[in-house]
Residue, then its C-alpha position, 0 to 999 in steps of 0.5 A: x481500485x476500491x477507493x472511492x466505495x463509502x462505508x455505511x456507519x450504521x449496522x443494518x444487518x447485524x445478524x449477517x456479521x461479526x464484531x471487530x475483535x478488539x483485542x487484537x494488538x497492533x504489531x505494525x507501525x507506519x512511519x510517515x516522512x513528509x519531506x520531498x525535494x517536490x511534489x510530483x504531479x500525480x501526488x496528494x500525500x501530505x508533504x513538506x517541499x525542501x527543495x534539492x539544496x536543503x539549508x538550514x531552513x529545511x535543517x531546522x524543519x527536519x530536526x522540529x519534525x523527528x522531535x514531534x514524531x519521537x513525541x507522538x510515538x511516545x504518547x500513544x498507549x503501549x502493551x509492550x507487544x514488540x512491532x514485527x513490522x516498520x514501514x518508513x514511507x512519504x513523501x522521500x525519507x531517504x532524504x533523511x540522514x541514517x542517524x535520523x532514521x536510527x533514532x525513530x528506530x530506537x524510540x519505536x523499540x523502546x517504547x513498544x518493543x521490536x521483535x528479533x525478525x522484525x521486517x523494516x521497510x524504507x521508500x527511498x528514491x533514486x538520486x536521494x542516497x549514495x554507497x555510505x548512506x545506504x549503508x548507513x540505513x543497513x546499520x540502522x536496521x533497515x532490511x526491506x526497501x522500496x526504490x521509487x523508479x515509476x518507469x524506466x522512460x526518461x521523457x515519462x519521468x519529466x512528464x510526472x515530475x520526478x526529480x530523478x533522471x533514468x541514470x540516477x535509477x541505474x545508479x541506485x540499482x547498481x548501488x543496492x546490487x553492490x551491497x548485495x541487498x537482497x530485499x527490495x523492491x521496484x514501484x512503477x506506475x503505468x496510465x501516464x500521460x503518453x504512455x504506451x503499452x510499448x512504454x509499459x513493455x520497455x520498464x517491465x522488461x528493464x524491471x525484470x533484468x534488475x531482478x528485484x525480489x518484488x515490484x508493486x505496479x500502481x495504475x495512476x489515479x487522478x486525484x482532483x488536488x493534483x496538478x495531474x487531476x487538475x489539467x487531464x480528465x480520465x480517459x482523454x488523451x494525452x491519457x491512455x483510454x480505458x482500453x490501453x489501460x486495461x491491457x497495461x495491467x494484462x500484460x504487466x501481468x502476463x510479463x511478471x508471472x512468466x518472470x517467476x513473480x507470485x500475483x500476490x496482489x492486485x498491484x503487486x508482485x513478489x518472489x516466494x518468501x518476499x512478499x511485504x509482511x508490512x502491507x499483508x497487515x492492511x489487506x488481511x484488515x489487521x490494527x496498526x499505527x500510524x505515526x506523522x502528519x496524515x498518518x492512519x491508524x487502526x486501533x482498537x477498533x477505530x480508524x483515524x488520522x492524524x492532521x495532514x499539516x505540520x502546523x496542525x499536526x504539531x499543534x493535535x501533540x501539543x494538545x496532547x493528541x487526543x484520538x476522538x473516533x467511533x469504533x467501526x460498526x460490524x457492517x464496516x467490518x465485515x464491509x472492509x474484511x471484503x474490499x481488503x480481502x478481495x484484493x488477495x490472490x487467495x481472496x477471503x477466508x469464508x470460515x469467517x462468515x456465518x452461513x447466512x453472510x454466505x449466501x448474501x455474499x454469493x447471490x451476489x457474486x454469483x454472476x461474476x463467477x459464471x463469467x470467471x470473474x470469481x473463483x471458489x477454491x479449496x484451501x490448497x487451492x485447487x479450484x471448485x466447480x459448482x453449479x447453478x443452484x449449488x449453494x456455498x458453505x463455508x466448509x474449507x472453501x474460499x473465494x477469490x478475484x480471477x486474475x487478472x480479468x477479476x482483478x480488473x474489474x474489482x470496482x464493478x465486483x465490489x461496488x455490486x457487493x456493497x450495495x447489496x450488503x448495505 
């Protein structure tokens, strides 16, 4: 919801901010899987299309690609601090054997280390595994997994492109259930093409009865690269209106909350003790690898990405995959620190700020507080009432987005906050 607000690359405030600490050490890793039997409508993710019969061809690339990945995980430095979360994502890597999937799991430990706990997480999709390949990836160490479902509507799934059928859903839900894996998680995406708040009501309901342990719910975004972006202007029909769009997310929220589900995230939702560890590590603005073509990193306080095809991608490791970054500025740190923080249920720390950060944070926000917008609470919690001409300190106080309207409204929030900040 914060995607397209730039960052400044010069640090014009330098007395209202602090520094990257550059010595924190990355514990996560995402590992990028770019094949897919075909690009779904809405998708701008660098991906490599292997149609759905495969071959030798696909095998071949397949087998060149685990190699280069294996490569680039053993050319990054190494501390030896054991990863304690793995995130397969994609593209569709459970169109990967369990055996390939193992493979990128020992490299990882042995070069990094992998801790006891660790939580490893898999995107796979619906029509792409049977009974013995999800067992397989359970012996590969997979524990945490995402079913790529989007929605529960059968003419919806063929509106955006989705190579699975609603009976290919119901067929991986009863094969998670049937292994009794506990940790997964269901994605859908509301704002489609025809879509409808009673569509919207229908999956959600459908998403409840599975009783999945969590459900990440993506509002569509059209990027100009994709078919979508190229053939629908936001707002127009076939599309819902901003209005529709709007009470998706009201009630995504309001059906999901009333189910037992923790609004943990502006697009996600989980039982007590799910929430995904793995993505808390992007919203908390904590260092992680990335690993695969157009795969980001965050390292030492500097942010990059590896090329997003496999020929460049391939030839950056041959060259020996020189990282040539700037470290981010503190304004881009404390900038980042607020956009990932704000999109919370708990929101941002401000024992983390120096007073003077403070009042320039609430002078701003002090408006949207007044229209509930923005909320201050305890560290317990508990809500804080202040009046027009309180100031705020950072004395065990935090401030966060309301949910949901200061959730829906989190552009405007925070497009208000950067300016002002910059």
């Amino acid at each position: 919801m914060t995607k397209n607000i730039s960052l400044n690359k010069t640090n014009l405030y330098p007395h209202l901010v602090v520094d990257y600490p550059v010595e924190v050490i990355p514990t996560a890793a995402y590992i990028h899987i770019p094949f897919c039997r075909r690009r779904c409508y809405y998708c701008d993710f660098p991906i490599s299309v292997v149609g759905d019969r495969g071959g030798k061809s696909a095998s071949t690339m397949v087998e060149d690609y685990i190699a280069a990945l294996i490569k680039d995980i053993q050319l990054t430095p190494s501390t030896k601090q054991p990863l304690t979360t793995i995130f397969f994502g994609g593209g569709t890597p459970s169109l990967l054997s369990p055996q390939k999937l193992a493979q990128i799991i020992q490299a990882i430990a042995l070069h990094f280390g992998l801790a006891n706990n660790a939580e490893i997480s898999m995107e796979i999709d619906p029509g792409t595994f049977d009974r013995d390949k999800l067992l397989g990836y359970l012996d590969a160490g997979l524990n945490r997994f995402s079913l790529g479902v989007q929605t529960f509507d059968e003419e919806l799934l063929k509106v955006c492109g989705r190579s699975h059928t609603l009976a290919d859903v119901m067929q991986a839900v009863a094969i998670i259930k049937q292994l009794n894996v506990d940790n997964f998680s269901l994605d859908l995406i509301s704002g489609l093409p025809h879509q409808t708040l009673e569509h919207c009501e229908t999956s959600l309901s459908q998403a409840v009865a599975i009783a999945p342990k969590h459900l990440s719910c993506y509002d569509l975004v059209l990027e100009p690269v994709t078919a979508f972006g190229k053939q629908y202007q936001p707002g127009e029909t076939p599309l819902p209106n901003d209005d529709d769009t709007a009470e998706m997310y009201r009630l995504t929220q309001k059906i999901l909350t009333a189910a037992g589900y923790e609004h943990y995230e502006v697009s996600n939702y989980a039982r007590q003790g799910y929430q995904c560890r793995h993505n808390r590590v992007y919203w908390e603005n904590k260092p992680y690898y990335g690993f695969g073509m157009g795969a980001a990193s965050y390292v030492a306080g500097k942010r990059f990405s590896r090329p997003r095809t496999r020929r460049e991608y391939y030839a950056w490791l041959e060259a020996g995959a020189v990282v040539d970054a700037p470290k981010i500025s503190s304004t881009e740190y404390l900038l980042e620190t607020l956009m990932l923080g704000f999109r919370l249920a708990e929101g941002i720390d401000l024992a983390q700020f120096k007073q003077d950060t403070i009042e320039k944070i609430w002078s701003c926000l002090q408006p949207y507080y007044h229209q509930g917008w923005v909320e201050v609470v305890n560290h317990d919690g508990q809500l804080i009432h202040l009046a027009d001409r309180d100031l705020l300190s950072n004395s065990a106080k935090r401030l966060r987005l309301s949910d949901p309207e200061g959730f829906l409204f989190s552009n405007t929030i925070l497009a208000k906050l950067f300016e002002k900040l910059e």
